[in-house]
N, CA, C and O atoms as CSV, one atom per row, in Angstrom:
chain,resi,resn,atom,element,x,y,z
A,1,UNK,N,N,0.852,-1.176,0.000
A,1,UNK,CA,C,0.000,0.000,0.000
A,1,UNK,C,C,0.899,1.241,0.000
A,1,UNK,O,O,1.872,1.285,0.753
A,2,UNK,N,N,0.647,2.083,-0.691
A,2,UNK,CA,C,1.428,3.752,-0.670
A,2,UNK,C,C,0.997,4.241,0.231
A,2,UNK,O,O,-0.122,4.240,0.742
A,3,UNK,N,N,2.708,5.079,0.656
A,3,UNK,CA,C,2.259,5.966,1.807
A,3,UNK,C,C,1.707,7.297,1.486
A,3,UNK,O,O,1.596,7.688,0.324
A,4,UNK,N,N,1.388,7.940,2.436
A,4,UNK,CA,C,0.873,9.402,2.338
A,4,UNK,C,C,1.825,10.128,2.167
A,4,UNK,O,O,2.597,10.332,3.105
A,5,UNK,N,N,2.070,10.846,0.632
A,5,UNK,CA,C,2.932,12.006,1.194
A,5,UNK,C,C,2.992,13.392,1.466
A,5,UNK,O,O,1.874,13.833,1.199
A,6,UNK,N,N,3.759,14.343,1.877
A,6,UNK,CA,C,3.611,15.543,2.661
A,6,UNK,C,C,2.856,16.311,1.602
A,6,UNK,O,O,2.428,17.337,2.131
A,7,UNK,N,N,2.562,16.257,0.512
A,7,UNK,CA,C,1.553,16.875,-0.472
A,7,UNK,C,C,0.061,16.258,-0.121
A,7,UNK,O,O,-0.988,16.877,0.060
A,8,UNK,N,N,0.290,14.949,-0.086
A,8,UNK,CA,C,-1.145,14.876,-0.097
A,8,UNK,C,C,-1.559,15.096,1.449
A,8,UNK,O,O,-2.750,15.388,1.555
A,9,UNK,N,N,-0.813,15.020,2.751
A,9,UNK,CA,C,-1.254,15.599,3.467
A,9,UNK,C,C,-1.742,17.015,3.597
A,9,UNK,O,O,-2.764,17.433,4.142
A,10,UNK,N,N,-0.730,17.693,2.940
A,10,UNK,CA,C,-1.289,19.117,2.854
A,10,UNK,C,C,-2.560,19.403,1.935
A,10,UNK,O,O,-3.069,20.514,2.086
A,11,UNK,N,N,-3.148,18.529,0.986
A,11,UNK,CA,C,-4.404,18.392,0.250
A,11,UNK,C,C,-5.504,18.211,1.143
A,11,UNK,O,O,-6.590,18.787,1.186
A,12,UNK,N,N,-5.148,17.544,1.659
A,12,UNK,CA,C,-6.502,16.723,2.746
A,12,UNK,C,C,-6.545,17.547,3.220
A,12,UNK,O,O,-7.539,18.181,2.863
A,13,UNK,N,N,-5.650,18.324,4.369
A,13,UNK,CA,C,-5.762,19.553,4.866
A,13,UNK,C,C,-6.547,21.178,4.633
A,13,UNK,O,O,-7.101,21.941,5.424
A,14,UNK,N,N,-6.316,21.234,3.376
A,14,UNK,CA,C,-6.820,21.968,2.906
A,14,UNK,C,C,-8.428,21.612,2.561
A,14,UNK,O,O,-9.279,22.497,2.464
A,15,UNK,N,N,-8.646,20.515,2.430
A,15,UNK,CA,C,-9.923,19.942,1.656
A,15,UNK,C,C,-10.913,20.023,3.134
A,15,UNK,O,O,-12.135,20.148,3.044
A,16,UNK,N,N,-10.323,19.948,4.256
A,16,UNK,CA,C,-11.155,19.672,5.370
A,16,UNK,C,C,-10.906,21.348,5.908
A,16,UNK,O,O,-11.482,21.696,6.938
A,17,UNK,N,N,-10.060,22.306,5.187
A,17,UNK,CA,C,-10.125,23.337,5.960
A,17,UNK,C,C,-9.434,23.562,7.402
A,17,UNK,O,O,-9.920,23.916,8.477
A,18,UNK,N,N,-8.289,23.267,7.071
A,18,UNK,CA,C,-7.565,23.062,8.079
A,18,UNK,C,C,-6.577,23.910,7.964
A,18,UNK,O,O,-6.003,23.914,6.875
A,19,UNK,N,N,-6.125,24.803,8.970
A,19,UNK,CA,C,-4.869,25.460,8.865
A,19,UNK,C,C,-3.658,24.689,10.044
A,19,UNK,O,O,-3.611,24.882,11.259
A,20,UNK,N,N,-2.918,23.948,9.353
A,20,UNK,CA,C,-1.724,23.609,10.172
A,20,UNK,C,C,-0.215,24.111,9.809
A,20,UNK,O,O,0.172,24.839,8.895
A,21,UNK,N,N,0.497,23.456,10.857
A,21,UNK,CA,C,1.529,24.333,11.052
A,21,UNK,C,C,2.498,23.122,10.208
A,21,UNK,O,O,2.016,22.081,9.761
A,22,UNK,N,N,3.621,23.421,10.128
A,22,UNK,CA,C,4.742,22.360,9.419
A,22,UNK,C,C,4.749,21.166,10.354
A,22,UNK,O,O,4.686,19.946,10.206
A,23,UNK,N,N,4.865,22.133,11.534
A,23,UNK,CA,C,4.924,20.289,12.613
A,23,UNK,C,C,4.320,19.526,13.096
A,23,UNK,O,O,4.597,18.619,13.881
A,24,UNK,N,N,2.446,20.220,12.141
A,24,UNK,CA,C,1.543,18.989,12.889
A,24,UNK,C,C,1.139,18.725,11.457
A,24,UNK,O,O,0.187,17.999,11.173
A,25,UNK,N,N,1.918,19.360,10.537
A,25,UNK,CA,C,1.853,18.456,9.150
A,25,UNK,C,C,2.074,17.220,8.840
A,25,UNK,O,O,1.497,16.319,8.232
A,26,UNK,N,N,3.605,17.484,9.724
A,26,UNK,CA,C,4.923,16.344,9.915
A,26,UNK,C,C,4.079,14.999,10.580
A,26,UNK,O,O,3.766,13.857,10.241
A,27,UNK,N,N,3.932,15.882,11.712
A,27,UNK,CA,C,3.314,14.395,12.707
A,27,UNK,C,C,1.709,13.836,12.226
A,27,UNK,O,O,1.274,12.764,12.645
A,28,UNK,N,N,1.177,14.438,11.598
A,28,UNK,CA,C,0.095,14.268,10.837
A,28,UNK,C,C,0.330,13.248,9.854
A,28,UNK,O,O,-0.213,12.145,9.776
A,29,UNK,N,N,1.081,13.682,9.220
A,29,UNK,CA,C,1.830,12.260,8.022
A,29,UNK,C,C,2.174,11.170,8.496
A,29,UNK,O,O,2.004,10.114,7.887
A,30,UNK,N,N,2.961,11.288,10.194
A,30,UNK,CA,C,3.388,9.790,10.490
A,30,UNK,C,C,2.343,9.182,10.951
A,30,UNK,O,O,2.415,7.955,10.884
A,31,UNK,N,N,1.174,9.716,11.502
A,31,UNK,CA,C,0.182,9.233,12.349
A,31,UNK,C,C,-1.059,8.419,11.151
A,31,UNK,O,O,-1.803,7.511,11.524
A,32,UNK,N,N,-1.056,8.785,10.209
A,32,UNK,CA,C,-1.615,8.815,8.929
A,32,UNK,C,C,-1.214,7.628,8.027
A,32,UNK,O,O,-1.902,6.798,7.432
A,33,UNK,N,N,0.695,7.894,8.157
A,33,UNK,CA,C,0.934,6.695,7.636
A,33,UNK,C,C,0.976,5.389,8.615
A,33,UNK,O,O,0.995,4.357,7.945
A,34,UNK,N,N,0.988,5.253,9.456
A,34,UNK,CA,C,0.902,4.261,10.440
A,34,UNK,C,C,-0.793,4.005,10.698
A,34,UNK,O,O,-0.928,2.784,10.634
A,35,UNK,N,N,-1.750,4.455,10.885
A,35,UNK,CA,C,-3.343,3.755,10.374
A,35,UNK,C,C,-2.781,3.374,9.330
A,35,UNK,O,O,-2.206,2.310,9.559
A,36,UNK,N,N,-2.590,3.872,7.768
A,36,UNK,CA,C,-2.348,3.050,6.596
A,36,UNK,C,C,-1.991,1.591,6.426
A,36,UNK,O,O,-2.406,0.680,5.709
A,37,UNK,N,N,-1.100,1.710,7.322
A,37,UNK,CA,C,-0.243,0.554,7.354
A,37,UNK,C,C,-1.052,-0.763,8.585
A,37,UNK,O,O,-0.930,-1.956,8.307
A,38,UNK,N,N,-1.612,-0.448,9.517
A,38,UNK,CA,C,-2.201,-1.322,10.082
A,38,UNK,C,C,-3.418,-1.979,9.382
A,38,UNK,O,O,-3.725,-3.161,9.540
A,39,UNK,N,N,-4.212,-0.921,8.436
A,39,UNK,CA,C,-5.410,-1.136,7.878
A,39,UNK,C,C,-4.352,-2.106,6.780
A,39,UNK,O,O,-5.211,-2.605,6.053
A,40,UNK,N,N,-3.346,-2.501,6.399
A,40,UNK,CA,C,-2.719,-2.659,5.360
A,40,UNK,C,C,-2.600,-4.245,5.924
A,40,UNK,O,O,-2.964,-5.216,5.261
A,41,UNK,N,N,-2.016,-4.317,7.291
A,41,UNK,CA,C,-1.645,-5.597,7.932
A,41,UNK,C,C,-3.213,-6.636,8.066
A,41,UNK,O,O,-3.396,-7.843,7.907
A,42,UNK,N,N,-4.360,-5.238,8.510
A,42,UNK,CA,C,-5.650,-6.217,8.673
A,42,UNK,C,C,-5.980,-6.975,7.310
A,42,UNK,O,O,-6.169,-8.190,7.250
A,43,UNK,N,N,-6.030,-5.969,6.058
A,43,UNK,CA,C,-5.918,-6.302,4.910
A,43,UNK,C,C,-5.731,-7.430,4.302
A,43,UNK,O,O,-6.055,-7.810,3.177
A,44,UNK,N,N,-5.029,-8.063,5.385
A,44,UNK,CA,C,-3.964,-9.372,4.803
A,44,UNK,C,C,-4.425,-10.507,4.852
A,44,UNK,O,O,-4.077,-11.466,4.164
A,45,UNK,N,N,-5.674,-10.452,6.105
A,45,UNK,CA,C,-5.955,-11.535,7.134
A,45,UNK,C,C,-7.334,-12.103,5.992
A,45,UNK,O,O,-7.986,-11.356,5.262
A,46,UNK,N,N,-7.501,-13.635,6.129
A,46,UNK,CA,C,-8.455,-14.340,5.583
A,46,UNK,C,C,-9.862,-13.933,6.050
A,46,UNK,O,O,-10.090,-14.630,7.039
A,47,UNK,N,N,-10.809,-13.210,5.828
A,47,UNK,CA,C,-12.038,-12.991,5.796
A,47,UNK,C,C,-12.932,-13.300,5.125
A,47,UNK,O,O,-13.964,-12.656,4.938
A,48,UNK,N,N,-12.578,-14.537,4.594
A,48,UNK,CA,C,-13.501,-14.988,3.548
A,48,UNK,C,C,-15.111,-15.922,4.595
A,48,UNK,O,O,-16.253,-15.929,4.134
A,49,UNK,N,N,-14.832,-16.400,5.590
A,49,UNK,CA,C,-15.907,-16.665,6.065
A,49,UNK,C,C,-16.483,-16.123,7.128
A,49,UNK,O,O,-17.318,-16.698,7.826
A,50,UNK,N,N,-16.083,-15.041,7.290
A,50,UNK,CA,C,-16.597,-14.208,8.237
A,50,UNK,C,C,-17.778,-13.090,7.928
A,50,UNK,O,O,-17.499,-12.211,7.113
A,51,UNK,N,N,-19.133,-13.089,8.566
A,51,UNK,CA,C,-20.012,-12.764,7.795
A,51,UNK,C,C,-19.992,-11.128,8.117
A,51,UNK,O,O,-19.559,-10.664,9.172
A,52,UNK,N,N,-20.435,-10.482,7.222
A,52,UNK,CA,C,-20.602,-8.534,7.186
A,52,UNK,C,C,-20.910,-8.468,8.204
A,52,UNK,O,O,-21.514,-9.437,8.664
A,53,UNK,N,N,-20.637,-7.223,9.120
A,53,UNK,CA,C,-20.856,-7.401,10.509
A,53,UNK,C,C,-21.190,-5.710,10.466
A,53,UNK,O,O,-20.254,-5.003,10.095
A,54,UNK,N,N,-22.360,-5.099,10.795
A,54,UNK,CA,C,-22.430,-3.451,10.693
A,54,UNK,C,C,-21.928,-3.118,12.351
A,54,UNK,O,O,-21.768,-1.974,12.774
A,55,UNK,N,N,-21.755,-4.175,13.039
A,55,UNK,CA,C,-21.990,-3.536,14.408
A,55,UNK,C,C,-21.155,-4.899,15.217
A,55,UNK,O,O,-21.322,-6.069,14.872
A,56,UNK,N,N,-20.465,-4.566,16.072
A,56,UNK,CA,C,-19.831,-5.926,16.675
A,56,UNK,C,C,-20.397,-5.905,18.200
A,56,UNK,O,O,-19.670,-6.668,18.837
A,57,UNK,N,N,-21.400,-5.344,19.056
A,57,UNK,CA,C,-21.861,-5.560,19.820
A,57,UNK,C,C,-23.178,-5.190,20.202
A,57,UNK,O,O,-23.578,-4.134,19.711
A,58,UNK,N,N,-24.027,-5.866,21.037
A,58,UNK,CA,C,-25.306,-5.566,20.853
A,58,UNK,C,C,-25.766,-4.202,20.875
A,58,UNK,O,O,-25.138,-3.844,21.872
A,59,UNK,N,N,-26.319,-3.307,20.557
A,59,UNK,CA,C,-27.224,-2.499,20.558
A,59,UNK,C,C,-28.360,-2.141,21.395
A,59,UNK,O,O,-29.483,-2.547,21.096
A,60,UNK,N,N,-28.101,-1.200,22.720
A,60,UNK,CA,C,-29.742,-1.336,23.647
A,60,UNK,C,C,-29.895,0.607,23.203
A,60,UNK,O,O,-29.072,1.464,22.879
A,61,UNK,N,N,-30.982,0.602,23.361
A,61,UNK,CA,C,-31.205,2.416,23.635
A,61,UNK,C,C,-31.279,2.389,24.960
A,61,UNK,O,O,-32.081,1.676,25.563
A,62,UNK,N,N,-30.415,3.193,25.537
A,62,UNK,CA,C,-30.652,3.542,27.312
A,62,UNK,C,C,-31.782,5.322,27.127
A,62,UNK,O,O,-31.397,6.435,26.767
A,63,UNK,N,N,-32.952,4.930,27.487
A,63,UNK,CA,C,-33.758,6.059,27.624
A,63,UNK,C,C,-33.686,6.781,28.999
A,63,UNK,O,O,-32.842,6.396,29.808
A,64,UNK,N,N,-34.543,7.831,29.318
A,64,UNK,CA,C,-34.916,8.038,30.416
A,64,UNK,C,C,-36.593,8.275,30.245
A,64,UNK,O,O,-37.222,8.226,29.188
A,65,UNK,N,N,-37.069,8.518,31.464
A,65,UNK,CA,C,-38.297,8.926,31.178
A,65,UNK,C,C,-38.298,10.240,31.077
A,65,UNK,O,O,-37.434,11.054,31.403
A,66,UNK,N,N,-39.747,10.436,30.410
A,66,UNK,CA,C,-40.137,11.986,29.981
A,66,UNK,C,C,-40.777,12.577,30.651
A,66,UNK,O,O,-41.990,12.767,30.565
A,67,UNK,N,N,-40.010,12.969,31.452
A,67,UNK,CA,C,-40.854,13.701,33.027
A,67,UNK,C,C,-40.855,15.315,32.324
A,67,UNK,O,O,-40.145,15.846,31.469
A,68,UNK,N,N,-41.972,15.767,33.111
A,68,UNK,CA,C,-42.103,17.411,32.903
A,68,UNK,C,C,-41.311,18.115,34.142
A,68,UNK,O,O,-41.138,17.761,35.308
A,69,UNK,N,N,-40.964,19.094,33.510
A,69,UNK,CA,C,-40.242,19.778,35.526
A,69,UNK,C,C,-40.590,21.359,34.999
A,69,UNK,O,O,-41.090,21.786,33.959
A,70,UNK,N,N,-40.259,21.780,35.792
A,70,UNK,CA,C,-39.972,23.632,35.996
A,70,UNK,C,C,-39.464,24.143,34.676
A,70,UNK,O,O,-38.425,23.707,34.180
A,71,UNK,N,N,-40.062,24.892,34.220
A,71,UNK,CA,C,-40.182,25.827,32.889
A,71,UNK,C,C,-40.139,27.009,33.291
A,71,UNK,O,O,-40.534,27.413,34.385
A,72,UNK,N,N,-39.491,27.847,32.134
A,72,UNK,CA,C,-40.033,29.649,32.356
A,72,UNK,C,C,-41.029,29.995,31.660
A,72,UNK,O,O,-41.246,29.743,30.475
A,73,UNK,N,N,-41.832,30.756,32.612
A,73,UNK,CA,C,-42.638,31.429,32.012
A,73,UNK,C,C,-42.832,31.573,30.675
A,73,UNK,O,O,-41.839,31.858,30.006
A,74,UNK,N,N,-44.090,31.417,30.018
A,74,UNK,CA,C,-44.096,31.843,28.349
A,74,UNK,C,C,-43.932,33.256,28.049
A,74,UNK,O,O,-43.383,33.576,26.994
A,75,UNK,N,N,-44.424,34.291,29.011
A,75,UNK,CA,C,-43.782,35.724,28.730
A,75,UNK,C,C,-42.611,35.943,28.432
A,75,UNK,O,O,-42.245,36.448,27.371
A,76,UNK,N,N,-41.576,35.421,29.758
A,76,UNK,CA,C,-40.225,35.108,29.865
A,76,UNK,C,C,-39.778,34.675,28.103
A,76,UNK,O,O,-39.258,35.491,27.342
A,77,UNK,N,N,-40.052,33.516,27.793
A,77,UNK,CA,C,-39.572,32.846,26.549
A,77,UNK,C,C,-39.879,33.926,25.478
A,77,UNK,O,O,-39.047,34.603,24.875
A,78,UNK,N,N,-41.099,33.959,25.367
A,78,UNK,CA,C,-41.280,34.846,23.932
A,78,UNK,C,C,-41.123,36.213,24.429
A,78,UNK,O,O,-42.047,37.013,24.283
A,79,UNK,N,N,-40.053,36.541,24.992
A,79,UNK,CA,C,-40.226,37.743,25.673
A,79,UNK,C,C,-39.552,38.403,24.583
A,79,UNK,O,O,-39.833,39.597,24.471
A,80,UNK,N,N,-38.611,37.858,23.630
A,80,UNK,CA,C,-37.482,38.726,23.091
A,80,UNK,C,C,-37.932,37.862,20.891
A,80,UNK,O,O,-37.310,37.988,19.836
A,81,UNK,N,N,-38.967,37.270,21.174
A,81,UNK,CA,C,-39.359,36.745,19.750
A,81,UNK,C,C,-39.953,37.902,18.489
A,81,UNK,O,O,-40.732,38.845,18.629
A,82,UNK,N,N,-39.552,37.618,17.783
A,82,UNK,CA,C,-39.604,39.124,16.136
A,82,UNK,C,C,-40.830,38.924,16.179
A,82,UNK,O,O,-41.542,39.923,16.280
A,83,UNK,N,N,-41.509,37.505,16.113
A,83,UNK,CA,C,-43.180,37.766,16.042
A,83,UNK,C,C,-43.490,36.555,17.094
A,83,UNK,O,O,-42.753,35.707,17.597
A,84,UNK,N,N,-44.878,36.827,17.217
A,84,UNK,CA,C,-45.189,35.590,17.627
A,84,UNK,C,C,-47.148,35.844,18.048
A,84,UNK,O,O,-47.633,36.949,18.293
A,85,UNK,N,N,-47.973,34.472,18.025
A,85,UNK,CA,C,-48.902,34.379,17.840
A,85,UNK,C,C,-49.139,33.721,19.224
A,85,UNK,O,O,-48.795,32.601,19.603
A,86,UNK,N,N,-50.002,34.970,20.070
A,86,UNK,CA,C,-50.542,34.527,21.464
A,86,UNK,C,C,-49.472,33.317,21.708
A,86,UNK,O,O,-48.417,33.423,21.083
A,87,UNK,N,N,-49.614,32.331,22.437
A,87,UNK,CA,C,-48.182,31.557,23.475
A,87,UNK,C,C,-47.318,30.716,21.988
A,87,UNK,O,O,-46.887,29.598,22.269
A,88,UNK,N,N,-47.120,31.091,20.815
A,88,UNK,CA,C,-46.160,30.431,19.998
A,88,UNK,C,C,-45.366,31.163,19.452
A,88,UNK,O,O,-45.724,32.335,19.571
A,89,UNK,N,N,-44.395,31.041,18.871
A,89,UNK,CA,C,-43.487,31.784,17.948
A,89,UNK,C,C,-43.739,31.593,16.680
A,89,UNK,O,O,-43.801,30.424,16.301
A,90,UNK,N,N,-43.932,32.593,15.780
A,90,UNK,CA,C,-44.051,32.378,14.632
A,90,UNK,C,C,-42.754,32.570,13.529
A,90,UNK,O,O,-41.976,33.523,13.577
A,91,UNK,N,N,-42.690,31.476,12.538
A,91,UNK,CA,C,-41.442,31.186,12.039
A,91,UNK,C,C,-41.769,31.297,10.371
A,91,UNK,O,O,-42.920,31.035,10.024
A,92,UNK,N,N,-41.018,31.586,9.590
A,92,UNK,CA,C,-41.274,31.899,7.829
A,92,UNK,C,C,-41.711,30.088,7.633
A,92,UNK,O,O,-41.374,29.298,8.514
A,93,UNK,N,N,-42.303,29.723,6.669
A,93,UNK,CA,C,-43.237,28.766,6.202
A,93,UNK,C,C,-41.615,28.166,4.996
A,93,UNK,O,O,-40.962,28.839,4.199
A,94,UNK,N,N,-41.469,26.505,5.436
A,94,UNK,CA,C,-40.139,26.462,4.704
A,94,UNK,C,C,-40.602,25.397,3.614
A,94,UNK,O,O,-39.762,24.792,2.947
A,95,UNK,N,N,-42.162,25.160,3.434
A,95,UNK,CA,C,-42.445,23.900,3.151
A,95,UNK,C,C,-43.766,24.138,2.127
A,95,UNK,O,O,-44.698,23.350,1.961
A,96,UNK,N,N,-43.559,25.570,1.432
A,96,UNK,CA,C,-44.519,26.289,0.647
A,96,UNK,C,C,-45.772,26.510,1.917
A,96,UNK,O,O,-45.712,26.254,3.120
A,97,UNK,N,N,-46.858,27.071,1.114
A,97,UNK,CA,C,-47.746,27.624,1.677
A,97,UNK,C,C,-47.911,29.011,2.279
A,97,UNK,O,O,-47.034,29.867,2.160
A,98,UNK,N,N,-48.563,29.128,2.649
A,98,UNK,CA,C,-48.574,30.550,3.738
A,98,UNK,C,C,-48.581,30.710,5.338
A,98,UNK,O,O,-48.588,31.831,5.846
């Protein structure tokens, strides 16, 4: 596999909008080329019967409940709103209509 070099680090850089300095260019490249190279070693390994895997451990949603508590005032809230219609805020229509 090819390594990264100090051009194309400075591409990527630029592409993500990044302003760096020469020496986290530098260390950017080694850190860059070393993932390369491990993804390079996994690369290697027989995966032929190992099935697609999106996720390697179970999945729970930890919720909480939807308790109500202490609010401010609706004066308070729409106190500082450009418009608004008795206790709502009114917002420009983004989905046609009026």
């Amino acid at each position: 596999m090819a390594s990264l070099t100090r051009a194309g680090v400075e591409h990527v850089a630029y592409l993500a909008r990044l302003g760096l300095t020469d020496e986290e260019l530098t260390r950017l490249q080694g850190q860059l080329n070393h993932i390369l190279e491990q993804y390079a070693k996994l690369a290697e390994l027989d995966t032929d019967d190992i099935p697609p895997t999106a996720q390697t451990i179970e999945l729970e949603n930890i919720l909480r409940d939807d308790v109500a508590g202490p609010s401010l005032p609706s004066e308070v809230v729409l106190g500082n709103a450009p418009e608004r219609d008795g206790e709502f805020f009114v917002v420009p229509a983004i989905l046609g209509g009026e």
